[in-house]
MARRO-892503 format. One record per residue: x, y, z of N, C-alpha, C, CB in turn; residue in one letter. Coordinates in steps of 0.2 Angstrom, whole numbers, padded with zeros to 4 digits, always signed. Atoms other than C-alpha are relative to their C-alpha. Glycine has a CB too. Layout:
BEGIN
XYZXYZXYZXYZa
...
# end
This chain:
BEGIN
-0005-0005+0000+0199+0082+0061+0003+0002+0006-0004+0006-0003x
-0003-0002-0006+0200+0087+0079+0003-0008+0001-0005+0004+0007x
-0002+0009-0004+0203+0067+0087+0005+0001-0001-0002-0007-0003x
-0006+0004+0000+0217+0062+0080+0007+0004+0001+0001-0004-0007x
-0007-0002-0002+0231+0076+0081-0002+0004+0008+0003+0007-0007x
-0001-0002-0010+0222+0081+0101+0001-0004+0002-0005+0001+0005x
+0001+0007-0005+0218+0066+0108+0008-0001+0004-0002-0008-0005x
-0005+0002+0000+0235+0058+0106+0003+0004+0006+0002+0000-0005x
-0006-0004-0004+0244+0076+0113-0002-0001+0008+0002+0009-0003x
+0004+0000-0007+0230+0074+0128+0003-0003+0004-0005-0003+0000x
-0001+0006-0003+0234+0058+0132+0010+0002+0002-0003-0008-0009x
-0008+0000-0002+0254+0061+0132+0002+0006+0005+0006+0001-0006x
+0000-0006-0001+0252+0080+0141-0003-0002+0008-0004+0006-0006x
+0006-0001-0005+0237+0076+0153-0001-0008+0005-0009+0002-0005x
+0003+0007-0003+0236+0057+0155-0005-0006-0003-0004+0001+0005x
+0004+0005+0004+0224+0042+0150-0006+0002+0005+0004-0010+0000x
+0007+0000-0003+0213+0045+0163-0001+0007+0002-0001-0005+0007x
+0004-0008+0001+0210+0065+0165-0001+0001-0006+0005+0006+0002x
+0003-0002+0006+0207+0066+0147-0006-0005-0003+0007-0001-0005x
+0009+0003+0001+0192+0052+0147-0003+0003+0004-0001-0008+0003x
+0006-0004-0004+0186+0060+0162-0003+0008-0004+0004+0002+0009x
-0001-0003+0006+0188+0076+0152-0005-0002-0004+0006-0002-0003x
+0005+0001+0006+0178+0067+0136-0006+0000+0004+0002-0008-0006x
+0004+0002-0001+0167+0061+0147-0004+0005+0005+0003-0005+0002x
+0005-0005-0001+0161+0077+0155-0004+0004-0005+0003+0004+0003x
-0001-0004+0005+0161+0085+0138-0007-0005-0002+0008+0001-0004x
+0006+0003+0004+0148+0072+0132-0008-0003+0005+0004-0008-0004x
+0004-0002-0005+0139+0074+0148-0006+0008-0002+0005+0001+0006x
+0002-0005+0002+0136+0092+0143-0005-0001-0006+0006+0004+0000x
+0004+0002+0005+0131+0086+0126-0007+0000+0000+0001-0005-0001x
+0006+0003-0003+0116+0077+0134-0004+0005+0000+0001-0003+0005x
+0003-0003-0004+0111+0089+0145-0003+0005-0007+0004+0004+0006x
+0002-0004+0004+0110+0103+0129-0004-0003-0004+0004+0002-0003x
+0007+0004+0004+0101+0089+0118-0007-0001+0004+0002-0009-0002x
+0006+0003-0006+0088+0086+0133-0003+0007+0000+0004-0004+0009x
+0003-0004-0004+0085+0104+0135-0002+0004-0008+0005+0005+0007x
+0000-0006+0006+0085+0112+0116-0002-0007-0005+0008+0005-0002x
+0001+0004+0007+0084+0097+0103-0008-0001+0001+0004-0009-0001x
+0009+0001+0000+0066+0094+0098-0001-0008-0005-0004+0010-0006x
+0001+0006+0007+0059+0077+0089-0004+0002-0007-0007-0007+0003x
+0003+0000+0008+0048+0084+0075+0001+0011+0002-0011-0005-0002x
+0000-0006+0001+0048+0102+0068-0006+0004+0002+0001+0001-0005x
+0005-0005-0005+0030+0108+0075+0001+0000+0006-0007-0003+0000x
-0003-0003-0005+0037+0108+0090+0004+0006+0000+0004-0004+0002x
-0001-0005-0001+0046+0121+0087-0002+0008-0005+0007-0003+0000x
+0005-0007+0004+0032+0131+0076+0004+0000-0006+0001+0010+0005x
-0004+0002+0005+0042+0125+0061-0004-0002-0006+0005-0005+0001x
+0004+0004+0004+0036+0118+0045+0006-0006-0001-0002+0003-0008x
-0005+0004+0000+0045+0101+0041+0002-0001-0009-0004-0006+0005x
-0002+0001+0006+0055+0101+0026-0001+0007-0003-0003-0006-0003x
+0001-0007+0003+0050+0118+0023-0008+0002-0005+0008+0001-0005x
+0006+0001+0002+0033+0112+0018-0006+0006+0004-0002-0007+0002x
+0004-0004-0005+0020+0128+0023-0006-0003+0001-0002+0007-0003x
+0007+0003-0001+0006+0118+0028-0007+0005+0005+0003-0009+0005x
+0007-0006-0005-0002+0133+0040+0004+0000+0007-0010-0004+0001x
+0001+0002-0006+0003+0137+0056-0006-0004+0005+0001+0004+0002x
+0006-0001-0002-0015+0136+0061-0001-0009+0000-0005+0004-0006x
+0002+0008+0001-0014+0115+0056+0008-0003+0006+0001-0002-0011x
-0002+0003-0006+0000+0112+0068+0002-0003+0003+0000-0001+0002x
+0001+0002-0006-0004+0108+0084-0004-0009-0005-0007+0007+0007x
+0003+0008+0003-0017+0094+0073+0004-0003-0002-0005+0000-0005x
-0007+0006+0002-0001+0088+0065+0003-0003+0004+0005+0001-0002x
-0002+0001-0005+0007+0088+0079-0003-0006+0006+0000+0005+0000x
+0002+0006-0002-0005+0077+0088+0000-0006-0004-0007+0002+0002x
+0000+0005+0006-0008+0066+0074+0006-0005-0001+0001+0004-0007x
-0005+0004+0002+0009+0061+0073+0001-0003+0007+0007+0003-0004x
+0000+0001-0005+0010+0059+0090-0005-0007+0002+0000+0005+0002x
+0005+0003+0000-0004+0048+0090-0001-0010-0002-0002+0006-0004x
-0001+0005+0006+0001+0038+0076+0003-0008+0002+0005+0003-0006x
-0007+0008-0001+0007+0018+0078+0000-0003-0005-0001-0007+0006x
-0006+0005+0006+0019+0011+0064-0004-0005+0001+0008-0002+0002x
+0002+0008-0002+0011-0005+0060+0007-0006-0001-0008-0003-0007x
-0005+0005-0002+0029-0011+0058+0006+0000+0005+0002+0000-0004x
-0003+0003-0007+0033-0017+0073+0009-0003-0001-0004-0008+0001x
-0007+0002+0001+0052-0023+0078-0002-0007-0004+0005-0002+0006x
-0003+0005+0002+0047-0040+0074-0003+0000-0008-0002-0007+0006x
+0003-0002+0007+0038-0036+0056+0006+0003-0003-0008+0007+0000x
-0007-0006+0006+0054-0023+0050+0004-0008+0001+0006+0011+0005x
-0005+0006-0001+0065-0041+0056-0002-0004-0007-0001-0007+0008x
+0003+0005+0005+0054-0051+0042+0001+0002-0008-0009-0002+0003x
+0002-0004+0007+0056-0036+0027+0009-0001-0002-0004+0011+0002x
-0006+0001+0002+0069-0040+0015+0004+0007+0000-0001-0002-0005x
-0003-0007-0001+0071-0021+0015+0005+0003+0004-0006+0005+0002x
-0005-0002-0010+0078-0020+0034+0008-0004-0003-0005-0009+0011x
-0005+0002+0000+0091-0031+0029+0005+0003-0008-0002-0008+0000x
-0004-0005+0006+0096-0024+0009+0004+0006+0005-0007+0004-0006x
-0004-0004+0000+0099-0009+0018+0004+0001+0006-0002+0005-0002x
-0004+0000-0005+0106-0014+0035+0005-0004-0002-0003-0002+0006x
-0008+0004+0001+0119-0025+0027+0004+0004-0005-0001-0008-0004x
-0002-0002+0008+0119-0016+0007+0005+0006+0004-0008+0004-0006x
-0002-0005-0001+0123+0001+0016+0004+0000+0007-0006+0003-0002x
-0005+0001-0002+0131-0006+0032+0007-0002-0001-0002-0003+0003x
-0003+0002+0004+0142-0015+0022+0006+0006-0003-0005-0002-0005x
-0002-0006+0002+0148+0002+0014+0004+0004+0005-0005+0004-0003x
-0005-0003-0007+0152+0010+0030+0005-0005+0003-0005+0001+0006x
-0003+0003-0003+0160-0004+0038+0006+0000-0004-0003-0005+0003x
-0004+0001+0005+0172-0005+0021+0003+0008+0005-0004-0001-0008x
-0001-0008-0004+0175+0015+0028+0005+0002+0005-0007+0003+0003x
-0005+0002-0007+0178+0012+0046+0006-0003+0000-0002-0004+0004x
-0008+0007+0000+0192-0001+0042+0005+0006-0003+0000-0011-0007x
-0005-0004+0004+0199+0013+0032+0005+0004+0005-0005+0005-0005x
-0002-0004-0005+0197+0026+0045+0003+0000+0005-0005+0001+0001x
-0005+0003-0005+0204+0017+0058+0008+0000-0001-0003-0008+0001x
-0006+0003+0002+0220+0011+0049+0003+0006-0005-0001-0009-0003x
-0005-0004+0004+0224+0026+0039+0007+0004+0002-0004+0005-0003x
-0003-0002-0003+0234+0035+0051+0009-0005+0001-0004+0002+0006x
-0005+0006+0000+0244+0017+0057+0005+0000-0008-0005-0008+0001x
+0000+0003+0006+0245+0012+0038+0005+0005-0003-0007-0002-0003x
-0005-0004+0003+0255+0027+0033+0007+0000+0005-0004+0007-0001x
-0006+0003-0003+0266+0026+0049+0005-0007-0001-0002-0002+0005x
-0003+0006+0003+0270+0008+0044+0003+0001-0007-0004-0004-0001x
-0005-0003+0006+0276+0015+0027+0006+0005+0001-0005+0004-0005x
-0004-0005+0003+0287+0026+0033+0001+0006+0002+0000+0000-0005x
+0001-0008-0001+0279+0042+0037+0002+0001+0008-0008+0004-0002x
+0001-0002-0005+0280+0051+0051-0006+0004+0003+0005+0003+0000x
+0007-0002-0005+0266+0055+0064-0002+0005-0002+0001+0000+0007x
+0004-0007+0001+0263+0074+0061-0003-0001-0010+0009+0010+0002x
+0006-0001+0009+0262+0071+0039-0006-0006+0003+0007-0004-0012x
+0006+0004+0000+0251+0056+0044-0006+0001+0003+0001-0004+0003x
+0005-0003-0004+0239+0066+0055-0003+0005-0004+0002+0003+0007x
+0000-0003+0003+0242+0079+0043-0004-0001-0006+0005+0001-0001x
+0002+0005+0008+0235+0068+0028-0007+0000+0003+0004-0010-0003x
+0009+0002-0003+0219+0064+0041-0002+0007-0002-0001-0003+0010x
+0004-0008-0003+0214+0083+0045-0002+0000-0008+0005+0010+0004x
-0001-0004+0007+0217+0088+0026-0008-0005-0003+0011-0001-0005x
+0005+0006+0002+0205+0070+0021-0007+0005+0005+0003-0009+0004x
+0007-0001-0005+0191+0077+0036-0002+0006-0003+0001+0001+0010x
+0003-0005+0002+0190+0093+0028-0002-0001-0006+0003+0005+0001x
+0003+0005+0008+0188+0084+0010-0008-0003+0004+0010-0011-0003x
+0006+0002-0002+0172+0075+0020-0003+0004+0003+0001-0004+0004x
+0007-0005+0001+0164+0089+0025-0004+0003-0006+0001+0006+0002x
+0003-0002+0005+0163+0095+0008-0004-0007-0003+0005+0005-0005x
+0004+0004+0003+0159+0079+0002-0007-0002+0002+0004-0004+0001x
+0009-0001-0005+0144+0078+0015-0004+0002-0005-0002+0007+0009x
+0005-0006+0003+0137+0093+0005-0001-0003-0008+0003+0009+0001x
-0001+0003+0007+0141+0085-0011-0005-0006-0001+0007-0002-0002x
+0006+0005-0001+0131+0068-0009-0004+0003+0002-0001-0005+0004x
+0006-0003+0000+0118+0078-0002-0002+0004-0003-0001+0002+0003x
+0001-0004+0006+0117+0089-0019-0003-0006-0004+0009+0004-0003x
-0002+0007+0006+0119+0070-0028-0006-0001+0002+0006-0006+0001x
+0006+0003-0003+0104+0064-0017-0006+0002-0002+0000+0000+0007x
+0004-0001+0002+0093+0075-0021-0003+0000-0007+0001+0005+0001x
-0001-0001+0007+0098+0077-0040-0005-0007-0002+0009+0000-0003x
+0002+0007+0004+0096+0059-0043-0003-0005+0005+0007-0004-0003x
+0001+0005-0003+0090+0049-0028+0005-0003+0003-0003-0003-0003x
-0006+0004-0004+0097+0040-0013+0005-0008-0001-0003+0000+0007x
-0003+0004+0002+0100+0025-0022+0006+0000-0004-0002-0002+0000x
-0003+0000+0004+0108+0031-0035+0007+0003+0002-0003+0002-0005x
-0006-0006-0002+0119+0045-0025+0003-0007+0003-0001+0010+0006x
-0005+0005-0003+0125+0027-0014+0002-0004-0006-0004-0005+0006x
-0004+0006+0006+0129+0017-0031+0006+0004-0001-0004-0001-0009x
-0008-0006+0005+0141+0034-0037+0004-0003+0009-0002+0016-0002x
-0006-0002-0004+0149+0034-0018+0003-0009+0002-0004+0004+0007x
-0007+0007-0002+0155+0013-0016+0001+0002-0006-0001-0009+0001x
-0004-0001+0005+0159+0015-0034+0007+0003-0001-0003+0002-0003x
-0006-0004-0002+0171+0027-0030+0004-0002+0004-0001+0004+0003x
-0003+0004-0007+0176+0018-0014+0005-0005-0002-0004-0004+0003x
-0004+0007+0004+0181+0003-0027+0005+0004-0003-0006-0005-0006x
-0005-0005+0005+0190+0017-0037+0007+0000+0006-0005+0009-0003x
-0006-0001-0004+0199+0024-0022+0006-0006+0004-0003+0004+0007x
-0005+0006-0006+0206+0005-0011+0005-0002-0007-0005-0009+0005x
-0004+0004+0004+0216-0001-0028+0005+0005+0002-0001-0001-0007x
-0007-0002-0002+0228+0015-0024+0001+0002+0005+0001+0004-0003x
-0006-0001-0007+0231+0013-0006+0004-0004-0001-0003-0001+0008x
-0004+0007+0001+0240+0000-0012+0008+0003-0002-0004-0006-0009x
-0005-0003+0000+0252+0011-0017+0000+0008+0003+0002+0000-0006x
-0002-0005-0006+0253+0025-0003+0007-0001+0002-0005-0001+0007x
-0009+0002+0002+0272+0017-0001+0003+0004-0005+0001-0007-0003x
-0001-0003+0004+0276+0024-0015+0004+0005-0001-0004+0000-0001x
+0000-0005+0000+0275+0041-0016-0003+0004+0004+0000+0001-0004x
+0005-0003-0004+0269+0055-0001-0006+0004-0004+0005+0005+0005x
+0004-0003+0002+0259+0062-0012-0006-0004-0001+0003+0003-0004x
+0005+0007+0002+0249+0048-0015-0005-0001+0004+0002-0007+0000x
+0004-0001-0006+0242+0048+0001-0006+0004+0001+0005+0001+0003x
+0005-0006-0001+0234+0066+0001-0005-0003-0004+0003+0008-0002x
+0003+0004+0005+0225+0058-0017-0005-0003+0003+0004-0004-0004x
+0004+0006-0003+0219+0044-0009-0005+0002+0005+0004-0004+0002x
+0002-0002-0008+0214+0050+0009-0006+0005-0001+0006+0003+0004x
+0003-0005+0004+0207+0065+0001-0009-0002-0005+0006+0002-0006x
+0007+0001+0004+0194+0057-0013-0002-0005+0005+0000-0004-0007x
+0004+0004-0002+0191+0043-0001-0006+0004+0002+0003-0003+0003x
+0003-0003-0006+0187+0051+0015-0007+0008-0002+0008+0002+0005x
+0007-0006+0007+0177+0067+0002-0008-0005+0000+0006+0002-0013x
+0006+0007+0001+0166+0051-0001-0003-0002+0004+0003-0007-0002x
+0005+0002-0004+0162+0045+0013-0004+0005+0007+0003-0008+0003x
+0006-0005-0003+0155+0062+0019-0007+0000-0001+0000+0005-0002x
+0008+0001-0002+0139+0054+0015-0003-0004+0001-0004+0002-0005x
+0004+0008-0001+0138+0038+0022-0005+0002+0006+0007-0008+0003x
+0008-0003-0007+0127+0047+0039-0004+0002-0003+0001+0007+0006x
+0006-0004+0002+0118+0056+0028-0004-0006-0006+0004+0008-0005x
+0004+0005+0006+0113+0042+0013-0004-0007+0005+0006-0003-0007x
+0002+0004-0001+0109+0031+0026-0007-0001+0002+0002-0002+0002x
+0009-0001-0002+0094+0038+0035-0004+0002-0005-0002+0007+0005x
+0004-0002+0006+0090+0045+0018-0002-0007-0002+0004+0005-0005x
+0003+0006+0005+0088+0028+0010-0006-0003+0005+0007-0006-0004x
+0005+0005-0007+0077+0022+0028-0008+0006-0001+0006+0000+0013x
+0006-0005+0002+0067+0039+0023-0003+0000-0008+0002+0007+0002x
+0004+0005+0007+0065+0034+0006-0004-0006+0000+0004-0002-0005x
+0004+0005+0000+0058+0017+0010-0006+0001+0005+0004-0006+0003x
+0006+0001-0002+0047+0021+0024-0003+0007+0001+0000-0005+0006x
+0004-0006-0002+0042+0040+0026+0002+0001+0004-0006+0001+0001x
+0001-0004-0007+0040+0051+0038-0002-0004+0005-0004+0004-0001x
+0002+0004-0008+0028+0040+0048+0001-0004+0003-0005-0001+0001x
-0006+0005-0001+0038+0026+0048+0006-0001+0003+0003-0002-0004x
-0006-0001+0000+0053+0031+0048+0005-0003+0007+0001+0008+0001x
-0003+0002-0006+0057+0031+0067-0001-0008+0002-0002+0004+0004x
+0000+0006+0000+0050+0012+0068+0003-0005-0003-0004+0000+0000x
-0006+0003+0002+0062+0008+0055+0007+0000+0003+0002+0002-0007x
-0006-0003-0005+0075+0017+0060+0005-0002+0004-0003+0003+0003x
-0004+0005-0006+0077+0008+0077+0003-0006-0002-0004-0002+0007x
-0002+0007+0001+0079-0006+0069+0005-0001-0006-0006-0005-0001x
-0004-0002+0006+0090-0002+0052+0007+0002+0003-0003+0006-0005x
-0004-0005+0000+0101+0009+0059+0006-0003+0006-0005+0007+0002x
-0007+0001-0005+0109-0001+0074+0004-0009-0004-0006-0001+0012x
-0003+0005+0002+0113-0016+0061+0005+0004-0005-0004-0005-0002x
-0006-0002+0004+0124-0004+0049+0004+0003+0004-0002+0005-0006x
-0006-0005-0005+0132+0003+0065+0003-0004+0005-0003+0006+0005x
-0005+0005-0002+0136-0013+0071+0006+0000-0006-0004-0009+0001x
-0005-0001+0005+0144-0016+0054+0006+0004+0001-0003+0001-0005x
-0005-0005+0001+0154-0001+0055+0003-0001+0007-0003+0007-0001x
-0004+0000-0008+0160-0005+0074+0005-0008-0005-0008-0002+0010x
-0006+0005+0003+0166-0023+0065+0005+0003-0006-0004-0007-0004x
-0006+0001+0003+0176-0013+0051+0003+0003+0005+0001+0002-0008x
-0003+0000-0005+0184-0006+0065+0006-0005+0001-0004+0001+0004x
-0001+0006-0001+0186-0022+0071+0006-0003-0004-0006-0003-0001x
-0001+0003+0004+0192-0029+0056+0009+0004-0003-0007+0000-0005x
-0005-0004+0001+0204-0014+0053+0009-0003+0006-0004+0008+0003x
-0003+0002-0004+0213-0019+0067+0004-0008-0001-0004+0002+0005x
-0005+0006+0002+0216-0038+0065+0001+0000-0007-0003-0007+0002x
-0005+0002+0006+0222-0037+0045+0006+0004+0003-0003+0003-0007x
-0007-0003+0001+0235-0025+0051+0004-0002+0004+0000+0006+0001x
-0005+0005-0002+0241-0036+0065+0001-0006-0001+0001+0000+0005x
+0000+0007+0002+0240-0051+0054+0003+0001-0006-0007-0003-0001x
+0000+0001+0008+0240-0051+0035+0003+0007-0001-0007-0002-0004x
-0002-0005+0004+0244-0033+0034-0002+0005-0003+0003-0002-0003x
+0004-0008+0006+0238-0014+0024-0004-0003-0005+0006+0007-0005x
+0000-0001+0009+0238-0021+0007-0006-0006+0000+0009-0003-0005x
+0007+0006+0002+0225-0037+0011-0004+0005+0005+0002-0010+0004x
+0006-0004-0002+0216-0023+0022-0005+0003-0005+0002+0005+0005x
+0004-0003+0002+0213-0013+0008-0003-0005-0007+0003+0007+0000x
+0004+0007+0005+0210-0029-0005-0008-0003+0004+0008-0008+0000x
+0005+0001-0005+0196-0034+0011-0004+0005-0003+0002+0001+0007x
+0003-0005+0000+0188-0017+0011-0004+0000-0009+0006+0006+0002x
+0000+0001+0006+0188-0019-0009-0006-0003-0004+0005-0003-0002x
+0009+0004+0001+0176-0032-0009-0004+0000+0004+0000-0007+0000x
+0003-0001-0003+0169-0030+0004-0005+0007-0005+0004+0001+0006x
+0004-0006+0004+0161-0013-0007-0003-0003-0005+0004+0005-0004x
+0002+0004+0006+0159-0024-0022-0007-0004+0005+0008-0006-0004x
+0007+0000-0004+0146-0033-0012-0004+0004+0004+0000-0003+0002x
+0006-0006-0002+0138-0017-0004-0002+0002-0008+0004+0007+0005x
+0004-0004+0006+0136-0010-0023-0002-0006-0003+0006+0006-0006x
+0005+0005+0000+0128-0027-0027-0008-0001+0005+0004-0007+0001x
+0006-0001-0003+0115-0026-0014-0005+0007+0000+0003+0000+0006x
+0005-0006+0001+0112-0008-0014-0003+0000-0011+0008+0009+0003x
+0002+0001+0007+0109-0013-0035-0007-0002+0000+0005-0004-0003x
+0004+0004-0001+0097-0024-0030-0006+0002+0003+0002-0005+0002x
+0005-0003-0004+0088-0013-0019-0007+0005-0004+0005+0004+0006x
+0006-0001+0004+0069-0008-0026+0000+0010+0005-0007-0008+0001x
-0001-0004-0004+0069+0010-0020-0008+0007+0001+0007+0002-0002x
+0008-0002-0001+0048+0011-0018-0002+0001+0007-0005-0007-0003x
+0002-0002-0007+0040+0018-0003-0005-0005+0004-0002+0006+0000x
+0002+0003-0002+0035+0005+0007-0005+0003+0007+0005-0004+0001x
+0003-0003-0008+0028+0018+0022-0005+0002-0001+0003+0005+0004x
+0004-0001+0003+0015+0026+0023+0000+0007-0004-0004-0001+0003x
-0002-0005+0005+0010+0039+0011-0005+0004-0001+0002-0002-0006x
+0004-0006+0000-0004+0050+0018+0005+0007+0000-0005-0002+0005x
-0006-0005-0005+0002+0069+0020-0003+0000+0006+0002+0008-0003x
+0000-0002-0007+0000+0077+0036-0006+0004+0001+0007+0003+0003x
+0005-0003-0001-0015+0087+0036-0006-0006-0003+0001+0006-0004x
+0005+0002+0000-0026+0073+0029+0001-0008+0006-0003-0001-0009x
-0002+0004-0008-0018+0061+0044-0004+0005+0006+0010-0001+0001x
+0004-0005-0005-0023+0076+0055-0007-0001+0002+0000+0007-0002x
+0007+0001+0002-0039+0076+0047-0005-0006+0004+0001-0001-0006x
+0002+0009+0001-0042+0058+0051+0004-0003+0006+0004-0004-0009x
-0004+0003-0006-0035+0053+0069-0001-0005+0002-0001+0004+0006x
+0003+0005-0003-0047+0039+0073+0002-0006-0007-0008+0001+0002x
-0001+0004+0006-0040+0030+0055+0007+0000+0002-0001+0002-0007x
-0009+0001-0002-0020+0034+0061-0001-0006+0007+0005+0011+0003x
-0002+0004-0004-0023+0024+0076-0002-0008-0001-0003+0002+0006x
# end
């Protein structure tokens, strides 16, 4: 929503290089605020986690406990689990379909014709459709489960690329499209740690995690990638035919995916309990 109608005026007002320097202070600050306030788990900050009253009084013992705790799944163990790959490809797959979107929506309406302010116009209007959408899968996620709320959102995906085919067309088409997509893939950040916390828990999590998370975000850097050479090659219309199938085999994977908790599945007070069994 902010990017695409600043950046640009940045970049023509300020420069290519006072406006990185610029970004690049700005995500400095970031740091510093994550480094001085973010916390890793919620007893740290005298919390319950998930809103579970477990006691204050229990804690500090949780809090050791997990601390304590080593994942028996190693990097090279999560490499060998068919799991790592279902949902680093099933659900990378989805995203990277997204990215190619995200990338080329702006261009891809230029190239039809429009002009720069409705095309930026169509993005914002789309980015505020994906916030609500965020909240919507995560309504869905709950209701029904993270595999099922990721079947409704490629399904959709598949629904929305047949009519970028016709964004040419008519300007109105555009909003439609841009709108349901981009509404849609307000919950590809959110369903993906969710489906990596459905497979392995809490105590897991973070040992999947490192290893799940940086192969559906390669993916998403290749639809980028991918965005870019169909449109100085073949062109929008085989980008968004690409993207198409590309979904179609992400909602085959994510179909296929068994969505049993593979982590572990003590709670946290009888892990507390039990410190010389967590190690």
């Amino acid at each position: 929503i902010v990017y695409e109608p600043f950046i640009p005026r940045a970049f023509a007002k300020f420069g290519l290089g006072a406006t990185e320097i610029a970004l690049a202070l700005f995500f400095v600050l970031v740091a510093i605020i994550i480094a001085l306030f973010v916390k890793n788990l919620p007893e740290e900050m005298n919390e319950y986690p998930d809103g579970d009253p477990t006691g204050l009084e229990d804690l500090q013992a949780t809090l050791k406990a997990i601390r304590e705790y080593r994942s028996p799944f190693t990097f090279r163990k999560m490499l060998t689990l068919k799991q790592t790959w279902q949902v680093g490809i099933g659900w990378g797959l989805m995203w990277m379909a997204a990215m190619s979107y995200v990338s080329q929506v702006v261009p891809s309406l230029l190239a039809n014709g429009y002009e720069f302010n409705y095309a930026v116009s169509v993005l914002m209007f789309a980015g505020f459709c994906g916030l609500f959408g965020s909240w919507l899968f995560g309504f869905i996620d709950q209701k029904v489960g993270t595999k099922r709320a990721s079947q409704i959102y490629v399904i959709c995906a598949i629904i929305a690329f047949p009519f970028c085919l016709l964004n040419g067309y008519s300007p109105i088409i555009p909003w439609i499209t841009s709108g349901f997509f981009v509404g849609c893939m307000g919950g590809i950040c959110n369903l993906i740690p969710s489906m990596i916390g459905t497979l392995f828990g809490r105590w897991d999590y973070p040992a999947a995690n490192r290893v799940i998370y940086p192969i559906t975000n390669f993916l998403a850097g290749v639809g980028v990638f991918a965005g870019g050479f169909f449109s100085g090659t073949l062109g929008y219309n085989a980008l968004w035919i690409f993207c198409l199938i590309i979904d179609v085999i992400s909602l085959i994977i994510i179909t296929s995916t068994k969505p049993n908790m593979i982590g572990r599945k003590e709670g946290l007070l009888e892990a507390a309990a039990a410190p010389k069994e967590i190690k």
